[in-house]
C-alpha positions in Angstrom: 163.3 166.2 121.4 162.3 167.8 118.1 159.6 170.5 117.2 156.4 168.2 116.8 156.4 166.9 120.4 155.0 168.4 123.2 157.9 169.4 125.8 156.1 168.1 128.7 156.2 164.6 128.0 158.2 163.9 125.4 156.0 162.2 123.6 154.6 162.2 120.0 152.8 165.1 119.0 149.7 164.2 117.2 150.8 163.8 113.3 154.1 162.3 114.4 154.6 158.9 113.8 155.7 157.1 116.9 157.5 154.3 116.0 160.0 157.3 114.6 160.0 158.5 118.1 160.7 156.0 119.7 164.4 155.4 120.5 165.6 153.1 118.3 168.8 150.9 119.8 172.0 150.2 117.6 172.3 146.9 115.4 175.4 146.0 117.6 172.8 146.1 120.6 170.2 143.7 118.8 173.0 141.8 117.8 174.5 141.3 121.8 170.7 140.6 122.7 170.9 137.8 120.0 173.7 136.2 120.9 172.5 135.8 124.4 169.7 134.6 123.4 171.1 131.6 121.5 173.7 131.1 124.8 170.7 130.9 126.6 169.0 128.4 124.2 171.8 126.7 123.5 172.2 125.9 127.0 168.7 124.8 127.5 169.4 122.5 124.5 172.1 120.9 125.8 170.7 119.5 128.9 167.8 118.6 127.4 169.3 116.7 124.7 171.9 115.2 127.6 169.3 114.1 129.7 167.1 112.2 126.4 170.3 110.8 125.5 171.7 109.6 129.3 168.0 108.4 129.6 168.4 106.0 126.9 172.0 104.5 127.0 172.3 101.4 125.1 170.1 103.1 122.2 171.5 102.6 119.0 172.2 106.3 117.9 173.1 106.6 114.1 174.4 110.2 112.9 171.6 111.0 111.6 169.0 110.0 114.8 171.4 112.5 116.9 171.3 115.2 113.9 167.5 114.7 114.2 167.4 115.0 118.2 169.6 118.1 117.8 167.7 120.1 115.1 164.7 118.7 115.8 164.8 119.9 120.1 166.9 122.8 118.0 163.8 124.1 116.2 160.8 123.2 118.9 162.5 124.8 121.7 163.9 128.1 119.6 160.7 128.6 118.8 159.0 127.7 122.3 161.8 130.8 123.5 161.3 133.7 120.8 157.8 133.3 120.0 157.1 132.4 124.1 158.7 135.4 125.1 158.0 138.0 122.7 154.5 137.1 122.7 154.0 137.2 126.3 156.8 139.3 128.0 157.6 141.6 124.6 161.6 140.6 124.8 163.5 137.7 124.7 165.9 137.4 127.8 168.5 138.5 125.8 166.4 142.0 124.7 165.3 142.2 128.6 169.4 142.2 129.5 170.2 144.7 126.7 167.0 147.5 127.5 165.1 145.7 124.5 161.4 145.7 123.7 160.1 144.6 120.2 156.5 146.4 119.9 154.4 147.5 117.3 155.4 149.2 114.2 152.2 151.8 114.3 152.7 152.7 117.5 155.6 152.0 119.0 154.5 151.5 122.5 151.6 148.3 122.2 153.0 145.0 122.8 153.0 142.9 119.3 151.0 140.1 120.5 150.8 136.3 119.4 150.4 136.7 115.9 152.9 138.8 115.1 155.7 136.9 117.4 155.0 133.6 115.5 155.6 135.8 112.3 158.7 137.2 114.0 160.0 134.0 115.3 159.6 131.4 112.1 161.0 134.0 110.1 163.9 134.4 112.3 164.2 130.9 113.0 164.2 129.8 109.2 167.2 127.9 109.3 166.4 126.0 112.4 163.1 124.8 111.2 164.0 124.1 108.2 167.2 122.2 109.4 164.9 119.8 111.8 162.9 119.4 108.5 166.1 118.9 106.7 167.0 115.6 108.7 163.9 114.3 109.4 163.2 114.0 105.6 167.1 112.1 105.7 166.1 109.9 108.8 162.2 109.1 107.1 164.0 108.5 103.1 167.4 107.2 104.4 168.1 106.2 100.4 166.9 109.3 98.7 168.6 109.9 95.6 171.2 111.9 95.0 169.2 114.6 93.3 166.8 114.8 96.1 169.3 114.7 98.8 170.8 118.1 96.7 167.8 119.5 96.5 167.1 119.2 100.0 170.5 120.5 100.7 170.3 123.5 98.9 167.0 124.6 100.5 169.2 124.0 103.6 171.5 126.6 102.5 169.3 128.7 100.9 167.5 129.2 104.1 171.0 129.8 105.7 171.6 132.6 103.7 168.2 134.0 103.4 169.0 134.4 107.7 172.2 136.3 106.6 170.8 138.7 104.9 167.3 139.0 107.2 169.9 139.8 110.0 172.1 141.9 108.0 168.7 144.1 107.3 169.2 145.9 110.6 172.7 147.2 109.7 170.9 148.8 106.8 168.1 151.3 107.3 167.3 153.8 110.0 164.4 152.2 111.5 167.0 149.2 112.0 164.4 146.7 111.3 164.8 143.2 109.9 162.4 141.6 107.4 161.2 139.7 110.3 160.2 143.2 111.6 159.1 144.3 108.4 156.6 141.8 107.7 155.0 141.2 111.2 155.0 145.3 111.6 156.7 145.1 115.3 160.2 147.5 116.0 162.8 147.0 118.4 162.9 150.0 120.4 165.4 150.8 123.8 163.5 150.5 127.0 
């Protein structure tokens, strides 16, 4: 506890910012919260996309209609799971398993709300929306040219390591936020 809070609570004495009291977890604990997250998802993803697929035997499924399904029930259901739970509960399961709540930047404490999430969640998800994206536009133009289909693959990539670094972010400050965090003004704080 330092100086500027009030020893009977513990809480932020008035001047202090709170979202500098509050008890910021490790990047390695975001990191494990992440990673369940996506076992979770990935999970859910694969019995979804089993049972569209079992449910249509006989289909004739090119590489590219099952990169489609994949990305495309990738990107809908990641972020039907981030922006779902943050928004409404204020942690994914994997944040609920690891003592994780993302709240607001000014305060620390208030729950981010809907806005926020989505901002949290697209930004997050940028890869995966853009990959769903990414084969749709090859399923829809199945001929583009080979500038296009560069083009297109680049973004991809871009997007790719755009992530990297976005999740790399948290390693590198001391409020251990990600741009994500950054730019919808929410904190990941320890329960």
């Amino acid at each position: 506890m330092n100086a500027e809070s009030d020893d009977h609570t513990g809480q932020a004495a008035p001047g202090e910012r709170a979202e500098q009291a509050a008890e910021r977890p490790s990047a390695w604990r975001r990191l494990a919260a992440r990673l369940i997250d996506w076992a979770i998802h990935t999970l859910i993803v694969a019995v979804v996309a089993t049972i569209l697929l079992t449910t249509s035997i006989g289909e004739d499924w090119s590489g590219r209609a099952l990169g489609t399904l994949f990305f495309g029930l990738t990107a809908l259901l990641r972020g039907i799971f981030e922006i779902g739970f943050v928004g409404a509960k204020g942690a994914t399961p994997g944040k609920l398993v690891m003592s994780l709540r993302v709240r607001t930047s000014d305060d620390g404490t208030s729950l981010v709300g809907w806005s926020a999430a989505t901002v949290r969640g697209v930004l997050i998800d940028l890869p995966t929306l853009f990959g769903g994206l990414y084969y749709i536009v090859l399923i829809a133009a199945p001929n583009l040219n080979d500038t296009a289909f560069a083009l297109w693959t680049i973004l991809w990539v871009a997007t790719w390591v755009f992530w990297l670094v976005e999740v790399l972010s948290i390693f590198g400050n001391s409020a251990r936020q990600g741009l994500h965090d950054k730019v919808a003004k929410s904190v990941v704080v320890s329960k």
